[in-house]
C-alpha positions as CSV (number, residue, x, y, z in Angstrom):
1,X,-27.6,-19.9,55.3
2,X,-23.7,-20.4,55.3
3,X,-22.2,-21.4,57.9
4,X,-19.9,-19.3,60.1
5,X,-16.3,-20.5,58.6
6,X,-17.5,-20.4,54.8
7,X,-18.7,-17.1,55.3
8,X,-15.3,-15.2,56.6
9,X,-13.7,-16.9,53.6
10,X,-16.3,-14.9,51.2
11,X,-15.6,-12.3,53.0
12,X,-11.4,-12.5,52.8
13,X,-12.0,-13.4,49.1
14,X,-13.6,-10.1,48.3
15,X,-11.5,-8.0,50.1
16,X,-8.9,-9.0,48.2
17,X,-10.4,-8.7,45.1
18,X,-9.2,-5.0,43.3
19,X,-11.1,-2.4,41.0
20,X,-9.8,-1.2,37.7
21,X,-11.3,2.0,36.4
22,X,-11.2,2.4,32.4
23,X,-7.2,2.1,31.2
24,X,-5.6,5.5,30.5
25,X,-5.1,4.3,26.6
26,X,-8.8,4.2,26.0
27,X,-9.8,7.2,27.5
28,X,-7.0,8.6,25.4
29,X,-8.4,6.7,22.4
30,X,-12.0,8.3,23.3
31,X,-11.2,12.2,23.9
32,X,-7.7,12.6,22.1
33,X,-9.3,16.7,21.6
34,X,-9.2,16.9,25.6
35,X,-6.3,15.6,26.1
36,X,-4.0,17.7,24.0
37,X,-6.0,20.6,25.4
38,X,-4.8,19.6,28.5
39,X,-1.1,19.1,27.6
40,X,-0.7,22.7,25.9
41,X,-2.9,24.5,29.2
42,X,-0.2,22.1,31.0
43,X,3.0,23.6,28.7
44,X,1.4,27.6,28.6
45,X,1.7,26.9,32.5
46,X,4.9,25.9,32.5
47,X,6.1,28.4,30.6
48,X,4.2,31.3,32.7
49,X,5.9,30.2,35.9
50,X,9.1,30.0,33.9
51,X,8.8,33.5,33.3
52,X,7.3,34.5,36.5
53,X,10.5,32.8,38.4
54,X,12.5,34.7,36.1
55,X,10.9,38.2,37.5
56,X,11.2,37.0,40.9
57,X,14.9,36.6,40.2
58,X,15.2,39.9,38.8
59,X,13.4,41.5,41.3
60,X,16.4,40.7,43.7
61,X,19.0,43.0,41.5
62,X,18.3,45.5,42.4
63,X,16.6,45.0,45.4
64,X,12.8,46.3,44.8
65,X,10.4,44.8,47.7
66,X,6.9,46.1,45.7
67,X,8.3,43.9,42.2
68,X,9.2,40.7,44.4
69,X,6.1,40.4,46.0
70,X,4.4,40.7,43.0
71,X,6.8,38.4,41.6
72,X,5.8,36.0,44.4
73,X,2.2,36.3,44.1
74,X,2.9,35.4,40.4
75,X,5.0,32.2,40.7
76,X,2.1,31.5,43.8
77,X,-0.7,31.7,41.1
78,X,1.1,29.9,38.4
79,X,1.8,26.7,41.1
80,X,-1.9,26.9,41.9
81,X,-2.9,26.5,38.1
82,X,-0.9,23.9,37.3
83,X,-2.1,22.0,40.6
84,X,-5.4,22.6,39.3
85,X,-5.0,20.7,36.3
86,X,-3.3,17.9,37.9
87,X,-6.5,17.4,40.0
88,X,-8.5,18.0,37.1
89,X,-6.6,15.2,35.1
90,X,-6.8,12.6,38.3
91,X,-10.6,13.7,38.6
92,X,-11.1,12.4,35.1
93,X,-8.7,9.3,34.6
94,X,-8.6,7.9,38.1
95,X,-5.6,5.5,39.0
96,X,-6.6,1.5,40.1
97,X,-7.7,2.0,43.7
98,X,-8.0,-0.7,46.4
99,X,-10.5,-1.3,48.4
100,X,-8.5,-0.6,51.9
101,X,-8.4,1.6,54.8
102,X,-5.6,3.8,52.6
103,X,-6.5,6.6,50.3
104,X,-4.0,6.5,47.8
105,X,-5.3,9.9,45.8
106,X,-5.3,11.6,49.4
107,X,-1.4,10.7,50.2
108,X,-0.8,12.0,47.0
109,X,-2.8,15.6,47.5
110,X,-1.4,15.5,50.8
111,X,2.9,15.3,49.2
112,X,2.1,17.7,46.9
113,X,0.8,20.2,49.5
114,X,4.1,19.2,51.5
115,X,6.3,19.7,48.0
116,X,4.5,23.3,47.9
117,X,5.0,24.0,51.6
118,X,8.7,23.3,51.6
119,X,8.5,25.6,48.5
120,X,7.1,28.1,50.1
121,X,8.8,28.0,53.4
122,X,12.3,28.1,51.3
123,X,11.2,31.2,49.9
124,X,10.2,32.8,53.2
125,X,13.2,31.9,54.7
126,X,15.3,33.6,52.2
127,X,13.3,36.8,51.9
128,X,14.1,36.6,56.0
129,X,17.3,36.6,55.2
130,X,17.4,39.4,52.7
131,X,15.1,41.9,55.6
132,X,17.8,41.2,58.1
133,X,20.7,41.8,55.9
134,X,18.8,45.4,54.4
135,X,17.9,45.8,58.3
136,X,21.4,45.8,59.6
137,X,22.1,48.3,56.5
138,X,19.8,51.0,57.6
139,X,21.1,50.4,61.4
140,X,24.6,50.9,60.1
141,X,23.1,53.7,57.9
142,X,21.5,55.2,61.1
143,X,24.4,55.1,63.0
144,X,26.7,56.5,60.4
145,X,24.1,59.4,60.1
146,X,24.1,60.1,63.7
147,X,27.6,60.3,64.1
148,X,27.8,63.2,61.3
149,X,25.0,64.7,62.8
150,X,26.8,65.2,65.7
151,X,30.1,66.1,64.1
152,X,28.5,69.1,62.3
153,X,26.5,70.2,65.6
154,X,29.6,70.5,67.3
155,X,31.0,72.0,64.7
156,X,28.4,74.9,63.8
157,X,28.6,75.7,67.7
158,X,32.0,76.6,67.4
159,X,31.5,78.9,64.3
160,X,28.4,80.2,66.1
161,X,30.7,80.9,69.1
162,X,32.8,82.5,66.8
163,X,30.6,84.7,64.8
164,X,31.2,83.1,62.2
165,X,28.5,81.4,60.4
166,X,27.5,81.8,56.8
167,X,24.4,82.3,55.7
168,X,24.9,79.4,53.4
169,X,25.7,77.1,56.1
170,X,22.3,78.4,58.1
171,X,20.3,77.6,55.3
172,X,21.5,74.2,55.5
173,X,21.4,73.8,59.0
174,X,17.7,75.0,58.9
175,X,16.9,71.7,56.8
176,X,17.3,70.0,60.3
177,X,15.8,72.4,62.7
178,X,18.8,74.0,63.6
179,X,19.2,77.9,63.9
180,X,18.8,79.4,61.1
181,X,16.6,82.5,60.8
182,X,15.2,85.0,58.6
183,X,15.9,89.1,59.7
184,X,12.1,89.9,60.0
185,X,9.9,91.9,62.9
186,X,7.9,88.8,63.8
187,X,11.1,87.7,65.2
188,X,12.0,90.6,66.9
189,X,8.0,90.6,68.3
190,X,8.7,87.0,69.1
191,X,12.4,88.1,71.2
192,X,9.9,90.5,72.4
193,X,7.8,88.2,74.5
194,X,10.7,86.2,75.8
195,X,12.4,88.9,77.3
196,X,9.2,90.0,79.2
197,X,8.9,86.0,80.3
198,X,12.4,86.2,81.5
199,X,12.0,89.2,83.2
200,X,8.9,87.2,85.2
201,X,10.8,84.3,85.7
202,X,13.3,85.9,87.1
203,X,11.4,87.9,89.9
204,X,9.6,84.7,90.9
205,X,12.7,83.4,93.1
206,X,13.6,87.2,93.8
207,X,10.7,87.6,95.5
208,X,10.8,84.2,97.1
209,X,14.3,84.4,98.5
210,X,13.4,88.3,99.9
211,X,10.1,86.9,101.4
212,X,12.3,84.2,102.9
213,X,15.0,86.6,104.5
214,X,12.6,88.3,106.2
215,X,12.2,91.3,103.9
216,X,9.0,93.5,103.9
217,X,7.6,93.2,100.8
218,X,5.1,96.1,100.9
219,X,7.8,98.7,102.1
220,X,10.3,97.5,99.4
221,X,7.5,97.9,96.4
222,X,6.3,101.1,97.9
223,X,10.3,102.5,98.3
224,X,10.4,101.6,94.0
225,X,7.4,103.9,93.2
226,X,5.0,104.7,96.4
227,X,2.6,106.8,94.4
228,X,1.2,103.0,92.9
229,X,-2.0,102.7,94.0
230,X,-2.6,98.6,93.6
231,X,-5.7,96.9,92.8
232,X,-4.7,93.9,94.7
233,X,-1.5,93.0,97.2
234,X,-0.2,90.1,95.0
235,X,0.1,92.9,91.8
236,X,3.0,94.4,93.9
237,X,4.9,91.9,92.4
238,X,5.3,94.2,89.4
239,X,7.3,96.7,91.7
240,X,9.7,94.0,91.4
241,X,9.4,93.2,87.9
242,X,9.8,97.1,86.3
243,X,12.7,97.7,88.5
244,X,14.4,94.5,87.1
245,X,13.8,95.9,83.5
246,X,14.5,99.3,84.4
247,X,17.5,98.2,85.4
248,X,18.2,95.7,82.4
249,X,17.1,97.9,80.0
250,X,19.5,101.1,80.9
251,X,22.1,101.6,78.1
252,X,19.7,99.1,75.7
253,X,19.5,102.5,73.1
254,X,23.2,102.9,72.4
255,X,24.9,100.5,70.3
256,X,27.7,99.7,73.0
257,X,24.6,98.9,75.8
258,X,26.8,100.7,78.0
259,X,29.7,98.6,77.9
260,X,33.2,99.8,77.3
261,X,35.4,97.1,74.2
262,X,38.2,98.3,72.2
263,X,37.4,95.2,70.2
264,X,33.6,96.3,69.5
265,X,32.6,95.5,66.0
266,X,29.2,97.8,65.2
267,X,28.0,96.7,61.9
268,X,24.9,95.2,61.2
269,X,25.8,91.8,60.1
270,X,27.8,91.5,63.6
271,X,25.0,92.2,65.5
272,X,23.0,89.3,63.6
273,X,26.1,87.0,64.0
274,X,26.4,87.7,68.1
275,X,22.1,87.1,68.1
276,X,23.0,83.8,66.5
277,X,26.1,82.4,68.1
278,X,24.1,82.9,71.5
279,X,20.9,82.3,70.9
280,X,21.3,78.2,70.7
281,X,23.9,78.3,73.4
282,X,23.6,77.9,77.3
283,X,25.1,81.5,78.5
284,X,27.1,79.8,81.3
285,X,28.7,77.3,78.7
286,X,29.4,80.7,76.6
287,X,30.9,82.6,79.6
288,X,32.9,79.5,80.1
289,X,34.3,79.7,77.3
290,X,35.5,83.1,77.1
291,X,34.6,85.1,80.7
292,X,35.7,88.3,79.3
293,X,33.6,88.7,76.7
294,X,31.2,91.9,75.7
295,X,28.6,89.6,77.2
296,X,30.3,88.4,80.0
297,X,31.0,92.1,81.1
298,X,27.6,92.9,80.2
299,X,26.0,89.7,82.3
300,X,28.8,91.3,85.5
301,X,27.8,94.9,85.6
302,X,23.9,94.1,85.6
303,X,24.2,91.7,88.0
304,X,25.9,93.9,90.3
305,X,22.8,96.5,89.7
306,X,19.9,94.2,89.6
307,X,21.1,92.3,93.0
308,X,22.0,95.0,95.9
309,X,25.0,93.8,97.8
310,X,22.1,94.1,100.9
311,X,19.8,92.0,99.3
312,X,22.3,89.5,98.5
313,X,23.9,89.5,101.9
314,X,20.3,88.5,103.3
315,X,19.9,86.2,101.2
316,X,23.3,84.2,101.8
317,X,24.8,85.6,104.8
318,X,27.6,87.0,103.0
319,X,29.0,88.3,99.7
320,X,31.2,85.4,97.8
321,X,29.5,85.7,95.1
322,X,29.5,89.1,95.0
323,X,32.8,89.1,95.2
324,X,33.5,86.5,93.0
325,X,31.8,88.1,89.9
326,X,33.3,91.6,90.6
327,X,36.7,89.5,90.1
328,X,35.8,88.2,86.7
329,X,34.3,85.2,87.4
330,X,30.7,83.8,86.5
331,X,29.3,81.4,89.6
332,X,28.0,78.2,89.0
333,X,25.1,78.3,91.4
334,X,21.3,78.0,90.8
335,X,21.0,81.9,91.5
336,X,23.1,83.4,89.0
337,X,22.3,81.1,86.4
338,X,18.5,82.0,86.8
339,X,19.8,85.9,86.0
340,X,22.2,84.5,83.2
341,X,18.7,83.2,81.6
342,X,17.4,86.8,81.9
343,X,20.5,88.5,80.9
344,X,20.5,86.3,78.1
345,X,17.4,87.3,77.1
346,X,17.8,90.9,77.2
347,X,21.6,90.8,75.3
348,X,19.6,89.0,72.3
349,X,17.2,91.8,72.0
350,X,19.9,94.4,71.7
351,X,21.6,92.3,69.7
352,X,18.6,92.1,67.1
353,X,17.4,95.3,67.6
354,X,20.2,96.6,66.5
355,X,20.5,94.2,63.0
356,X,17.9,96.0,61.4
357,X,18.3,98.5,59.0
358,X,17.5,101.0,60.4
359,X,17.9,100.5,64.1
360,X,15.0,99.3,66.8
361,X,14.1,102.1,68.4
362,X,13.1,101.6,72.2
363,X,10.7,103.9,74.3
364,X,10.0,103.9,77.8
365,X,6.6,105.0,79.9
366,X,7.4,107.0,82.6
367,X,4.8,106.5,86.1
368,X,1.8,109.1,85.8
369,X,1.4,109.2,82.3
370,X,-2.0,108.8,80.2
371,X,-2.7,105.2,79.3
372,X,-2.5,105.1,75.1
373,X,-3.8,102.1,73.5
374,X,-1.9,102.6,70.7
375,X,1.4,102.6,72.9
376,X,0.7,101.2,75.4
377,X,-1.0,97.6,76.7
378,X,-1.7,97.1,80.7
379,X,-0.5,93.7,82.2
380,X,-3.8,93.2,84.1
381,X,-6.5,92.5,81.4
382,X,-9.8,91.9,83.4
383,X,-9.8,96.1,84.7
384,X,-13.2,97.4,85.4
385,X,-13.5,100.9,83.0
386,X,-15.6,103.7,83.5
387,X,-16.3,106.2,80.7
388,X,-17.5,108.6,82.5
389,X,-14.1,108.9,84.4
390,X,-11.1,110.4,83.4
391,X,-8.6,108.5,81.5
392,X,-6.2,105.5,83.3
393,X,-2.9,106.5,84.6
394,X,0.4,104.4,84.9
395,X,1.6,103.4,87.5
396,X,4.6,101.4,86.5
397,X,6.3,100.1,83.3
398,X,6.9,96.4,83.2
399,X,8.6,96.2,80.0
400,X,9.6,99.4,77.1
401,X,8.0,99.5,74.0
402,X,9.7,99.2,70.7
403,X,9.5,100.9,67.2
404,X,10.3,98.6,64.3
405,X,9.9,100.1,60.8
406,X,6.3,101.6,60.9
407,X,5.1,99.4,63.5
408,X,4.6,99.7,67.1
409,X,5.2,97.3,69.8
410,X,3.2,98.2,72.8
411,X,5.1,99.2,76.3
412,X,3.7,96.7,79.2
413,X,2.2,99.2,82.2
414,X,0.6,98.4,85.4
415,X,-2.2,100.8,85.7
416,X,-2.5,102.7,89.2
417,X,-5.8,103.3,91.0
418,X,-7.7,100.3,88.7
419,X,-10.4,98.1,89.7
420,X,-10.7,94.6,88.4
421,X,-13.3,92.1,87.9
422,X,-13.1,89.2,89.9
């Protein structure tokens, strides 16, 4: 046994003491066939990334995101190969190593998987680069397209205001949902259904403001037709809503609607061009522009029919705004611009009905009539029928019918004496 001292010199003395694997020459000398394999994979290598960093390059002029990144995963796949034979060369002709705490083939994976990370994160940082400049192209593009946008909207509502509109420039509006339209009878059925909305809408705060001056709504439905024999209190609210459109609808089958204009153009296309300049517009914004218009004379001399000076005197203690639109002038308040909506409505309908070639014809329902199912369709739908009875009578029309071509568009009626299912 050695003693204590003797021993830790051994030891030193072997620590210091270094390995050498087989010299590099003599494996040469041994396998020259593997080794000039190695050196032409280790040149074709070269030579693909070459060309793979020449594609990347060219990917950039123009600028084609789908060719770069396959560009990148190119160059990416040629940098892995050619790592791959530089581990397979150190995996076969191993450098001298020492015996010490340091791995020197580790330190030199781990620099090369730094070299390729600073590769990598050049690359990233320049295709960053390139996003946000492209990125503040398309927002300067956006913008751009936004601001002609709204340059051609204002100016297609002034030709629409004028009557002027092409039917070349429609057809290019149309592209983004804009106005233009095709003459057919769907949209005349469709103009249809609107006006008998508007019609509702509007009696809803009619009957709302009379209920809240006091007014007695049973009298006031019975004084518009008192032979109505009602299946229910709340349908009395049709009373209301046929004697809006019997009022709306007077003067809707001559071409003038009633209204006197020394200016009144009566052709076709006119009509068409007077359905499109309004129909995108907000009717107040129209009367503001031009108060004395056929429309604004037409949305005046309704008003003054559809609202009795006595109804509106309950409903505001007095008569400005009576007043105010027998002067000329089209009130701003919350009230006439719910009848504006209405009167819209109905002007469109004229003014389409009376675009076709030949003419819209309209036809009204008077009370007492025969129910027709071919003419006629009744507002309430769930109405208990008896066969063996005689056959439905009207009691009211909500809203005319309409001949268009060969078609019929059914007149809306409110069936008197009618039981419904509950």
């Amino acid at each position: 046994m050695l003693p204590t001292g003797a021993k830790d010199t051994q030891l030193r003395e072997s620590n210091s003491q270094k390995v050498h694997p087989q010299p590099m020459e003599e494996a040469m000398n041994q396998n020259p066939e593997a080794v000039e394999a190695l050196i032409s994979k280790i040149f074709t290598n070269i030579s693909s990334l070459k060309s793979a960093y020449i594609e990347l390059q060219a990917a950039h002029t123009p600028y084609d995101p789908d060719k770069i990144q396959a560009a990148d995963k190119l160059v990416i796949s040629e940098l892995k190969n050619l790592s791959e034979l530089k581990h397979f060369y150190r995996e076969n002709n191993p450098k001298p190593v020492c015996v010490s705490p340091q791995d020197s083939r580790l330190a030199a994976e781990i620099q090369e998987q730094q070299s390729l990370l600073k590769t990598y994160e050049v690359m990233v940082k320049k295709f960053q680069s390139e996003i946000q400049n492209k990125d503040s192209e398309i927002l300067q593009l956006q913008r751009q397209i936004e601001e002609a946008n709204q340059k051609r909207a204002k100016l297609e509502k002034n030709l629409k205001f004028r009557g002027l509109l092409t039917k070349e420039s429609e057809g290019s509006a149309n592209e983004n949902g804009f106005f233009h339209l095709d003459l057919t009878p769907e949209l005349f059925t469709s103009s249809v259904e609107a006006t008998f909305k508007a019609i509702h809408d509007f009696s809803k705060p009619l009957i709302n403001m009379m209920k809240a001056a006091g007014w007695d709504l049973d009298a006031a439905a019975n004084s518009i037709e008192p032979n109505v024999v009602y299946a229910k209190r709340a349908h009395k609210k049709y009373a209301f809503e046929s004697n809006i459109c019997q009022q709306m609808f007077s003067g809707f089958q001559q071409e003038s609607f009633g209204i006197k204009a020394d200016d009144l153009v009566v052709t076709k296309e006119s009509f068409f061009n007077q359905f499109l300049a309004l129909r995108e517009m907000d009717p107040l914004d129209m009367l503001g522009q031009n108060p004395d218009s056929i429309f604004g004379k037409f949305c005046r001399s309704k008003y003054l029919v559809v609202v009795h000076q006595k109804m509106e005197a309950s409903f505001f203690g007095n008569l400005d705004q009576r007043n105010y639109v027998m002067g000329g002038g089209h009130p701003r308040t919350p009230f006439y611009q719910a009848f504006l909506k209405l009167a819209k409505a109905v002007w469109l309908l004229h003014r389409l009905a009376y675009s076709f070639d030949p003419s819209v014809k309209v036809f009204q329902v008077k009370g007492g009539s025969e129910f027709s199912e071919v003419y006629m369709e009744s507002v309430v739908k769930n109405l208990i029928t008896d066969e063996t009875e005689q056959k439905p009578k009207v009691g009211l029309m909500v809203m005319p019918g309409f001949w268009i071509g060969g078609s019929v568009i059914q007149s809306r009626v409110y069936l008197s004496g009618m039981k419904v299912a509950e």
